[in-house]
C-alpha positions in Angstrom: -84.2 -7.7 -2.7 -81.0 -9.2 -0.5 -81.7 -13.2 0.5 -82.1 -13.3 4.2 -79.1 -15.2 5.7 -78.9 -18.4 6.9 -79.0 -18.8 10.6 -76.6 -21.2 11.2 -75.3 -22.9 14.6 -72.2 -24.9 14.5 -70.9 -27.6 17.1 -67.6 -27.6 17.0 -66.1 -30.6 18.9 -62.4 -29.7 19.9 -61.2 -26.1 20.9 -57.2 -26.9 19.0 -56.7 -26.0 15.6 -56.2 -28.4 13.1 -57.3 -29.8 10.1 -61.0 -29.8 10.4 -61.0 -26.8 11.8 -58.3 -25.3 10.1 -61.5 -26.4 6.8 -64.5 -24.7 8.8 -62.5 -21.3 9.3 -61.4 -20.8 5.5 -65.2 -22.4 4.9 -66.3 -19.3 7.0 -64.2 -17.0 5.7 -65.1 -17.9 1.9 -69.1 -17.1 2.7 -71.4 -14.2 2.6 -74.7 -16.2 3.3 -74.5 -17.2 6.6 -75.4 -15.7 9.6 -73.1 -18.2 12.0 -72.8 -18.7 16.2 -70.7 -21.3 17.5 -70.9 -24.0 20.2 -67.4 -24.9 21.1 -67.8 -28.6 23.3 -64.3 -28.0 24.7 -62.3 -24.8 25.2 -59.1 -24.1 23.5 -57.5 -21.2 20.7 -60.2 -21.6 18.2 -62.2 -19.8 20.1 -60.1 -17.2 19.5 -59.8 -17.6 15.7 -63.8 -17.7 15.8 -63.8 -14.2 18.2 -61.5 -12.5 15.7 -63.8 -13.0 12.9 -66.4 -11.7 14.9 -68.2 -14.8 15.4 -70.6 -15.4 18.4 -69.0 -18.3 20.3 -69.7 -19.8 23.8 -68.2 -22.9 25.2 -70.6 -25.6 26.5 -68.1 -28.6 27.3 -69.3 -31.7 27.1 -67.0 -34.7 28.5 -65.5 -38.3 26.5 -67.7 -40.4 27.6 -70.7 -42.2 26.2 -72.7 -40.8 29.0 -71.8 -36.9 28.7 -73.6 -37.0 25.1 -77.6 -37.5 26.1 -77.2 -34.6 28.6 -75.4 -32.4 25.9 -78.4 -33.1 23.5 -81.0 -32.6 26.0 -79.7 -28.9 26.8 -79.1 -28.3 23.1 -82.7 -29.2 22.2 -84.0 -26.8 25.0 -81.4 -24.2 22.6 -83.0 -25.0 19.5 -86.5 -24.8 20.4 -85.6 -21.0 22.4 -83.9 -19.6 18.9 -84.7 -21.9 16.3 -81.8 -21.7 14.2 -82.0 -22.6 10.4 -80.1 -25.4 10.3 -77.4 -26.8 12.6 -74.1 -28.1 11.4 -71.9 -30.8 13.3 -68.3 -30.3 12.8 -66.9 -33.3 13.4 -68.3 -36.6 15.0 -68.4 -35.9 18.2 -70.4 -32.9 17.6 -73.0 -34.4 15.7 -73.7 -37.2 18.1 -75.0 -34.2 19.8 -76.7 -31.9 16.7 -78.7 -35.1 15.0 -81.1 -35.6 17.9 -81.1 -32.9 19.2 -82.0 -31.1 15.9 -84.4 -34.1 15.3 -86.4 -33.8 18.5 -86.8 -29.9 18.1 -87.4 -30.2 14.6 -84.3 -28.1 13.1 -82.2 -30.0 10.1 -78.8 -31.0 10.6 -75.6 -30.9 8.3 -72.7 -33.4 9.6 -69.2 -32.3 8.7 -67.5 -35.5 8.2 -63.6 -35.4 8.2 -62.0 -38.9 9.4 -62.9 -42.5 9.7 -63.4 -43.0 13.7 -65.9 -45.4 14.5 -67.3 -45.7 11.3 -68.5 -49.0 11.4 -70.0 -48.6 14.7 -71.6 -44.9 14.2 -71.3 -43.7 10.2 -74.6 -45.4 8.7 -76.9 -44.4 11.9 -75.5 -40.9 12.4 -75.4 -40.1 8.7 -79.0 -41.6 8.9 -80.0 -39.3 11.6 -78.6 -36.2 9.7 -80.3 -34.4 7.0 -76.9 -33.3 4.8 -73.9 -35.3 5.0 -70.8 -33.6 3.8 -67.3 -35.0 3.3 -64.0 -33.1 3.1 -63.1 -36.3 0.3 -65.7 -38.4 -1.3 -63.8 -41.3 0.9 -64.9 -40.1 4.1 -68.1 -39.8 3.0 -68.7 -42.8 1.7 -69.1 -44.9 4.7 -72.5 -43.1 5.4 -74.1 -44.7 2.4 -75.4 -41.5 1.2 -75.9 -40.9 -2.0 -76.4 -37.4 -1.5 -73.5 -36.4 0.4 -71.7 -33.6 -0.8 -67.8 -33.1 -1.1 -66.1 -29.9 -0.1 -62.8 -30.4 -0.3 -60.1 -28.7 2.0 -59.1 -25.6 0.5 -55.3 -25.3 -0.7 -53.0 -23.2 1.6 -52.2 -19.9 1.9 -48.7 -20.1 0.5 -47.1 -22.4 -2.1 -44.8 -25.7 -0.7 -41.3 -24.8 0.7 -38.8 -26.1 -1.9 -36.4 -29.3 -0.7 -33.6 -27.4 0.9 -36.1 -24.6 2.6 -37.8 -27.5 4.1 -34.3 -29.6 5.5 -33.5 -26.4 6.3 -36.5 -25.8 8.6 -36.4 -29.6 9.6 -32.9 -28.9 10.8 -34.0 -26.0 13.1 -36.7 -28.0 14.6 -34.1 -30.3 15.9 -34.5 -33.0 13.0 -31.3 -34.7 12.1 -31.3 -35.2 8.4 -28.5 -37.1 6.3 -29.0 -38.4 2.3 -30.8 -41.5 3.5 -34.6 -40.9 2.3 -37.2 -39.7 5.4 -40.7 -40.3 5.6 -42.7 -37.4 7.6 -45.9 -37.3 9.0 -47.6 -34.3 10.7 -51.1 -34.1 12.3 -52.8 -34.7 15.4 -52.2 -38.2 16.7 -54.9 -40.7 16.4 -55.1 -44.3 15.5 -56.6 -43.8 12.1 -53.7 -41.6 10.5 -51.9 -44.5 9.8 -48.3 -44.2 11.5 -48.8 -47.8 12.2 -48.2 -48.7 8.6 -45.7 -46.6 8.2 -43.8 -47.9 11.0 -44.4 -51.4 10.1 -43.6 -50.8 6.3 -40.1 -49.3 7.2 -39.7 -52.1 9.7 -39.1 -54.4 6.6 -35.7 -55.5 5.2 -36.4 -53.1 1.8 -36.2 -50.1 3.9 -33.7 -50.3 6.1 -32.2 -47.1 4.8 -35.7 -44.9 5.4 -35.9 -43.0 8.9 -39.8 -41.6 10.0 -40.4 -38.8 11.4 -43.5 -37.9 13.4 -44.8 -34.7 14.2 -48.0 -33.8 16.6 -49.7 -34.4 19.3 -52.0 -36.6 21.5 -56.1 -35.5 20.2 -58.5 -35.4 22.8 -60.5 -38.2 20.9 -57.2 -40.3 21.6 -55.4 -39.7 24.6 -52.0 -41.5 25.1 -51.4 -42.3 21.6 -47.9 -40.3 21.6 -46.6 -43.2 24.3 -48.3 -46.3 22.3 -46.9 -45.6 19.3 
């Protein structure tokens, strides 16, 4: 007899691709037990990526402030309780400031998918408290939960092998990137305080590497507007 599939909602938290998301969609891909629907809290392209699999996906925005979130979880336990859902996974914190009361309150278990360390010593014990599963893309990002039953999924490899040196200069070069012999650190992602360009640019700032350029490449995250302009 075939196992029934797991009805399973996700919240995800941003509508851009990147690296968390860039995890649930190969997690998605790699399945055959779920049964999943999406709850996109902003609008962007991933809702695309989710249509094309044939996902269900609607977009219930919820705003940055503190305030936007007990409104969001009021209207998602009124959701839970109409289609009761086997469990309920939080992609991202944002996201699961929304799914663990709610899915507390209406009485449907909760999964946070942890993947950075924003406001983690304000929010990572309580919310990981509040949760039933906690999982981390690294056992590092997990930790701060204090759950000993977390469970690491790590992000999957990509799809093609690393561009050798000159492919990548190359590339580098066509983006608009000058590059001489003198050694370049690069760092690509979506722009938030926790990624750590600070210490790189105070680490090349030192006498000892006077010769290293930095390069950064992204762009301002919703969870940290301006950030392009600070740094």
């Amino acid at each position: 007899m075939t196992e029934p599939l797991l009805r399973t909602l996700i919240l995800q938290a941003y509508g851009e691709v990147g690296g968390a998301e860039a995890w649930l969609l190969k997690l998605l891909d790699a399945q055959h037990g779920l049964d999943p629907e999406v709850i996109l809290l902003a609008d962007g392209p991933l809702r695309q990526e989710f249509e094309r699999r044939g996902i269900p996906v609607s977009v219930r925005a919820v705003g940055r402030s503190p305030l936007d979130i007990p409104p969001a979880v009021a209207w998602l336990v009124r959701r839970l309780r109409r289609d009761r859902p086997d469990v309920v996974m939080g992609n991202l914190l944002k996201s699961q400031l929304v799914a663990a009361p709610a899915g507390r309150l209406a009485r449907v278990p909760t999964v946070w998918a942890k993947h950075d360390h924003g406001y983690d010593r304000q929010l990572a014990v309580p919310v990981g408290r509040l949760s039933t599963k906690v999982i981390g893309a690294i056992e590092e990002l997990a930790a701060p939960t204090r759950r000993a039953d977390a469970v690491i999924i790590p992000p999957p490899r990509p799809d093609r092998e690393p561009a050798g040196r000159e492919e990548a200069r190359a590339h580098l070069r066509g983006l608009g990137v000058p590059l001489g012999d003198e050694p370049v650190l690069i760092m690509a992602g979506r722009l938030v305080p926790f990624k750590g360009v600070d210490d790189a640019i105070a680490a090349l700032a030192l006498p000892a590497a006077a010769d290293w350029r930095l390069v950064v490449a992204g762009d301002d995250a919703h969870a940290a507007p301006g950030e392009t302009e600070r740094l």
